[in-house]
Backbone as JSON Lines, residues from 0, in Angstrom:
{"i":0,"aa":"X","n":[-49.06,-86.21,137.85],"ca":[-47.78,-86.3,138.54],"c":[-47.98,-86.9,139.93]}
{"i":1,"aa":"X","n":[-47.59,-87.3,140.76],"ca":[-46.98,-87.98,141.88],"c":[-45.81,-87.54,142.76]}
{"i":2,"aa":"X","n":[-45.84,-87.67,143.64],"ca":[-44.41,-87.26,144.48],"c":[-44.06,-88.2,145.4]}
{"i":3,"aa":"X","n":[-43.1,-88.53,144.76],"ca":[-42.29,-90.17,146.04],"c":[-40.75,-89.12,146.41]}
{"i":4,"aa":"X","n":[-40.86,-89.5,147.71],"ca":[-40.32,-89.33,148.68],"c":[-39.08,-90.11,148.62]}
{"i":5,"aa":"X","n":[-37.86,-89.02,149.07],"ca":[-36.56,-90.15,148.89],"c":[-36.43,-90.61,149.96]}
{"i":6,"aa":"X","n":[-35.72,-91.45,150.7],"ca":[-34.87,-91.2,151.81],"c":[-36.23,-91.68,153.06]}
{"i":7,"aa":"X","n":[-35.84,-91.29,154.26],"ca":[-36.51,-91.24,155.38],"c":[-37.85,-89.92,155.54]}
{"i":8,"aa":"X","n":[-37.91,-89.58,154.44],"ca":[-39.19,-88.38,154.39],"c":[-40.21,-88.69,153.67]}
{"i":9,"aa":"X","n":[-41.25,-88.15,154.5],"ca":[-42.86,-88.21,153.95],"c":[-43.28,-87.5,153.52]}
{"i":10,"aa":"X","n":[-44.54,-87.45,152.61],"ca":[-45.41,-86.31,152.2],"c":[-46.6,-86.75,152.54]}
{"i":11,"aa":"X","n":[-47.13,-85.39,153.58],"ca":[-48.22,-85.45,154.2],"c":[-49.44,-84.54,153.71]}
{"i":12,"aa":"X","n":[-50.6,-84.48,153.84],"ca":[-51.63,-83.63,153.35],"c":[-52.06,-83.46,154.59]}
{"i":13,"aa":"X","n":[-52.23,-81.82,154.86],"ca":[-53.1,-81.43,155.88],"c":[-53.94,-81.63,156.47]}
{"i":14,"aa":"X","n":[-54.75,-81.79,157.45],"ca":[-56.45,-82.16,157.83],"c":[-56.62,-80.34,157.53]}
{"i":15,"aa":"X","n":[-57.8,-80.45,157.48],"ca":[-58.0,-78.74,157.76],"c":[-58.38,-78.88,159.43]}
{"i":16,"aa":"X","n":[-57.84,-77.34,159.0],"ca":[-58.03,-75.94,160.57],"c":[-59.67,-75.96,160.52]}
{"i":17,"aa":"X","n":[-59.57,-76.4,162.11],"ca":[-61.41,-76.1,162.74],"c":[-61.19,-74.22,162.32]}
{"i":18,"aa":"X","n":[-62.66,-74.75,161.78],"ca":[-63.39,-73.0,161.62],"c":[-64.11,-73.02,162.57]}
{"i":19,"aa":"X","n":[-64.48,-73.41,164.03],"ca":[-65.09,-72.97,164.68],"c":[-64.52,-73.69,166.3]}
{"i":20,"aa":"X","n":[-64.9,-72.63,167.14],"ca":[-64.23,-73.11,168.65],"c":[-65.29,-73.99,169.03]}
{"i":21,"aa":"X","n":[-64.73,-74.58,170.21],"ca":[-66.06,-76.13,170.58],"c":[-67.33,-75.62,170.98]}
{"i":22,"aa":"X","n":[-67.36,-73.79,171.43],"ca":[-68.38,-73.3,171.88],"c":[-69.47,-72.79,170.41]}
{"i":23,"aa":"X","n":[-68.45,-72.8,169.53],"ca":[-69.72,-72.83,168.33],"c":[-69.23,-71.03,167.91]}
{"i":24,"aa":"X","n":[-67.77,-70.63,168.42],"ca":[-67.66,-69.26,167.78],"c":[-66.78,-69.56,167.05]}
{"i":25,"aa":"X","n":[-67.09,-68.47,165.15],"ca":[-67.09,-69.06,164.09],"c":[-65.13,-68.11,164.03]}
{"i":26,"aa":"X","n":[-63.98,-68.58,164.13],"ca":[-63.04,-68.03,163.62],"c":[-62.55,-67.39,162.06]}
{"i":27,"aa":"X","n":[-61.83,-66.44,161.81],"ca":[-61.67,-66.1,160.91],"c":[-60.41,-66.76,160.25]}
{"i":28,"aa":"X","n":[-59.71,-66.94,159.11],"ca":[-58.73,-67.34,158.4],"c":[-57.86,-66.81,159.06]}
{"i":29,"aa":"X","n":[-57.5,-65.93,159.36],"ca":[-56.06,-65.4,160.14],"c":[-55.81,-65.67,161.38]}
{"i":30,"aa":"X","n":[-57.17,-66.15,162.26],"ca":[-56.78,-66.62,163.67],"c":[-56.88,-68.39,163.9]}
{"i":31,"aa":"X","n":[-57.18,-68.89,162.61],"ca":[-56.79,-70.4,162.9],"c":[-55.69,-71.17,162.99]}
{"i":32,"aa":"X","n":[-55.66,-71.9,163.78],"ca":[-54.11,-72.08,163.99],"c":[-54.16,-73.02,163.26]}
{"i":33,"aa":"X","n":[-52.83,-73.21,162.39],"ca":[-51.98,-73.94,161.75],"c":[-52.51,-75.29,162.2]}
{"i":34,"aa":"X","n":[-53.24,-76.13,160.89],"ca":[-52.89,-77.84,161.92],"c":[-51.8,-78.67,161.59]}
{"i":35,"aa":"X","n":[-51.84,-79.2,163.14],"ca":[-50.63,-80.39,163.57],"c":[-50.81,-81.77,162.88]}
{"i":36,"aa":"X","n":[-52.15,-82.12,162.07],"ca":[-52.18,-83.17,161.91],"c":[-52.41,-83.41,160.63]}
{"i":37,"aa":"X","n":[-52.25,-84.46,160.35],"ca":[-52.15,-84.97,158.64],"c":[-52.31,-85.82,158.4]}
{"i":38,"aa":"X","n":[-52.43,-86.4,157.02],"ca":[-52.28,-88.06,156.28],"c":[-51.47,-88.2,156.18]}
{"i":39,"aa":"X","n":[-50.48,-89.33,155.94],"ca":[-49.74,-89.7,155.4],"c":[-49.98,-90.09,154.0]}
{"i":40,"aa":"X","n":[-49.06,-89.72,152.6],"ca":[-49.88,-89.77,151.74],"c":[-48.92,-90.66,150.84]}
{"i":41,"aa":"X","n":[-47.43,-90.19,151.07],"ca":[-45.97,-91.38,150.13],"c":[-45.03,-91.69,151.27]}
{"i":42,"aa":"X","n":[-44.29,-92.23,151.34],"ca":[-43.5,-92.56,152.51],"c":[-42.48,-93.41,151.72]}
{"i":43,"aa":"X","n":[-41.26,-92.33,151.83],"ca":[-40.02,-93.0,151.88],"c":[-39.35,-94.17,151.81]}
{"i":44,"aa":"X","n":[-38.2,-94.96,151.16],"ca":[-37.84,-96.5,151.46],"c":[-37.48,-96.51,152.55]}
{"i":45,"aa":"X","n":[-36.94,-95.3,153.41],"ca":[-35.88,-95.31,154.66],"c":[-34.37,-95.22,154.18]}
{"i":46,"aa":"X","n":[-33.58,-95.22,155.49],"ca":[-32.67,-95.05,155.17],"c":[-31.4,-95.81,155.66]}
{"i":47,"aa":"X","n":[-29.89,-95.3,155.74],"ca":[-28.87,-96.42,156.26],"c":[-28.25,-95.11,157.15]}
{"i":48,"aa":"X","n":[-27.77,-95.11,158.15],"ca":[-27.51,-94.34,159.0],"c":[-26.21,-95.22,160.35]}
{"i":49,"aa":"X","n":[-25.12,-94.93,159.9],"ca":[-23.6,-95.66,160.9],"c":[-23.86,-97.11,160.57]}
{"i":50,"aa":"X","n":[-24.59,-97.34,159.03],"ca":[-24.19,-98.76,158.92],"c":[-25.37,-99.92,159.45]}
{"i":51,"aa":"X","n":[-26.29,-99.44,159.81],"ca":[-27.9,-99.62,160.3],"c":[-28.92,-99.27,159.6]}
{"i":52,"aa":"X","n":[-30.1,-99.73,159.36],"ca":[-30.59,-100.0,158.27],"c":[-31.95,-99.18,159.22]}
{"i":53,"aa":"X","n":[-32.58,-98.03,158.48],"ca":[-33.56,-97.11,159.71],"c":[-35.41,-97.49,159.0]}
{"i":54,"aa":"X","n":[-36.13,-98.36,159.88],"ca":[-37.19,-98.57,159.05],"c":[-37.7,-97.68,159.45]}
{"i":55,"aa":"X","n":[-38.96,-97.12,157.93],"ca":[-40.16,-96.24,158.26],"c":[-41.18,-96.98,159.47]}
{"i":56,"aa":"X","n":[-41.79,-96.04,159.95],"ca":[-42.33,-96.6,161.18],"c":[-43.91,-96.0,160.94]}
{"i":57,"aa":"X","n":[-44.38,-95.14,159.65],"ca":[-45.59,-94.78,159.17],"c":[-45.57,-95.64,158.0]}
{"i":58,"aa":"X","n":[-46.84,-95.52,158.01],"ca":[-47.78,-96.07,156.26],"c":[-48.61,-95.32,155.81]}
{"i":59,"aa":"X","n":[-49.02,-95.38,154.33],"ca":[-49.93,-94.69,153.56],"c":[-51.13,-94.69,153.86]}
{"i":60,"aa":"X","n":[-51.91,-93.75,154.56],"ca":[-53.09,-93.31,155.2],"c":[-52.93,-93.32,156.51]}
{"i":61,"aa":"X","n":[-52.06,-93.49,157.15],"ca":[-51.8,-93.17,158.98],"c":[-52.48,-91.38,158.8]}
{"i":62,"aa":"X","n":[-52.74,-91.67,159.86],"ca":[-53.07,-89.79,160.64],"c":[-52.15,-89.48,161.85]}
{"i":63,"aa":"X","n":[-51.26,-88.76,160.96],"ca":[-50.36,-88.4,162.17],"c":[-50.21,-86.91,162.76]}
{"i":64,"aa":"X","n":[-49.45,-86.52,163.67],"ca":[-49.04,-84.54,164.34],"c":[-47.9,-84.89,164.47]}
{"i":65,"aa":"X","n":[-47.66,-84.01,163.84],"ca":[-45.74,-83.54,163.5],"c":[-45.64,-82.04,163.56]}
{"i":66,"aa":"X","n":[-44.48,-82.0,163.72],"ca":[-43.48,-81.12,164.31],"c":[-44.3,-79.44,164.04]}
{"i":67,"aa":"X","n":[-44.89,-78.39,164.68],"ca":[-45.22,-77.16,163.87],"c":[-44.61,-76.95,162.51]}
{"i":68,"aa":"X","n":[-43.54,-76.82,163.26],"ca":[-42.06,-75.92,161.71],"c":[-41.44,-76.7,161.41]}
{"i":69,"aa":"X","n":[-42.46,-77.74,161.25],"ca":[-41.34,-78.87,160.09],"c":[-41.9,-79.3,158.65]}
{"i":70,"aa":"X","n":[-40.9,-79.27,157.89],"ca":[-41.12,-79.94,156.72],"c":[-41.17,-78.42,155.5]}
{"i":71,"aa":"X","n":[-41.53,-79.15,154.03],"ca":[-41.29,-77.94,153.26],"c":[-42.22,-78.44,152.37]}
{"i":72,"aa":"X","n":[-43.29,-76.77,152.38],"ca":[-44.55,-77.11,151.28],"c":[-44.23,-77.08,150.22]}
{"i":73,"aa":"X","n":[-45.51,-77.9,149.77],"ca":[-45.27,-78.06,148.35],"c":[-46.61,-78.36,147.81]}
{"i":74,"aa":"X","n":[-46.27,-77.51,146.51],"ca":[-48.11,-77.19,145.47],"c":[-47.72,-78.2,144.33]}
{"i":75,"aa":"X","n":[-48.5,-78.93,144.2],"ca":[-48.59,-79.58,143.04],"c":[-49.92,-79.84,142.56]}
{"i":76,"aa":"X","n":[-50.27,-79.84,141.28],"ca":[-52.19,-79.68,140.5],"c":[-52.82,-79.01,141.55]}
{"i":77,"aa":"X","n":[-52.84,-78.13,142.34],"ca":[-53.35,-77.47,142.84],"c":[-53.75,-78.28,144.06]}
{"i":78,"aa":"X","n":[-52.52,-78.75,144.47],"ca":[-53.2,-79.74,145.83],"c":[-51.53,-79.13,146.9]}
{"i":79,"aa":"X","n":[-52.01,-78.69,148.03],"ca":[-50.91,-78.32,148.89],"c":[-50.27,-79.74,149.85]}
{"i":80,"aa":"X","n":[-49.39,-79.81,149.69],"ca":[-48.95,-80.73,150.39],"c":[-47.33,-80.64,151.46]}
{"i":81,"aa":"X","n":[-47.02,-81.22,152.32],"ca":[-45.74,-81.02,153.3],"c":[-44.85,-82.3,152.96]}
{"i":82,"aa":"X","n":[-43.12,-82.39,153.2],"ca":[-42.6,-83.02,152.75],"c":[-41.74,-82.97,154.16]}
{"i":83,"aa":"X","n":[-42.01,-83.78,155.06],"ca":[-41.44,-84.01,156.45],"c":[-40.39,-85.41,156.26]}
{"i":84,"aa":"X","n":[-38.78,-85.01,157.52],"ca":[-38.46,-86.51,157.83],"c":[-39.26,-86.76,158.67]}
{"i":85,"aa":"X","n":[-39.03,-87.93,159.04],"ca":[-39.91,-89.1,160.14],"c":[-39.65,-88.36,161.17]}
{"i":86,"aa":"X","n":[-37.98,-88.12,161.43],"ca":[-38.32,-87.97,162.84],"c":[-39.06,-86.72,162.95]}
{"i":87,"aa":"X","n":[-39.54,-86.2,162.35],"ca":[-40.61,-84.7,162.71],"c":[-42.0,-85.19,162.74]}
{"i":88,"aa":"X","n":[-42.41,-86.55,162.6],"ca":[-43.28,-87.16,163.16],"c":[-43.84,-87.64,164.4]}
{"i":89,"aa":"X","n":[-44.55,-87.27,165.08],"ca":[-44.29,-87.01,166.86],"c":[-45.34,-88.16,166.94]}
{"i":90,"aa":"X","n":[-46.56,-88.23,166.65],"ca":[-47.14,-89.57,166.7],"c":[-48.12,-90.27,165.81]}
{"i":91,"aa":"X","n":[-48.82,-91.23,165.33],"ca":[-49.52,-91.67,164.68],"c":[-51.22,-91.93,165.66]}
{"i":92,"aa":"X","n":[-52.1,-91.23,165.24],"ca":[-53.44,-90.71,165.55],"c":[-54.25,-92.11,165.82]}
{"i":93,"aa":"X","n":[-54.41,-93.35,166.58],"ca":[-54.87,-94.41,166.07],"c":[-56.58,-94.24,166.71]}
């Protein structure tokens, strides 16, 4: 299966959460914070918005940080993935 994206929304795959602080102390699963950053993995045609035509402004494999509390997970073959609009895309990682 596959998941394409309608509209102006992406599906992103997580980077993983550092298991360890820069000093080399090893965190546990419950105190890692959530990561901000991701792949880009399908990306949307875009959309039409007052008659204006809204281009995607990511591509497939950008590394981007978006929004904490944005977007809505999603499990598919056992792969976790997020389903964000653009604009909950804050920047592209270059």
């Amino acid at each position: 299966m596959k998941l394409v994206p309608l509209g102006d929304r992406v599906v992103l795959k997580e980077l993983k959460a550092e298991e360890t602080t820069k000093s080399g102390i090893v965190l546990p699963g419950q105190a890692q914070e959530k990561p901000q950053q991701a792949e880009v993995i399908a990306v949307g045609p875009g959309k039409v918005e007052d008659g204006k035509e809204v281009k995607m402004e990511v591509a497939v494999g950008d590394q981007v940080i978006y929004s904490k509390y944005a977007g809505t997970n999603v499990k598919l073959e056992d792969e976790e993935y997020i389903i964000v609009k653009q604009d909950d895309i804050l920047a592209v990682v270059k």
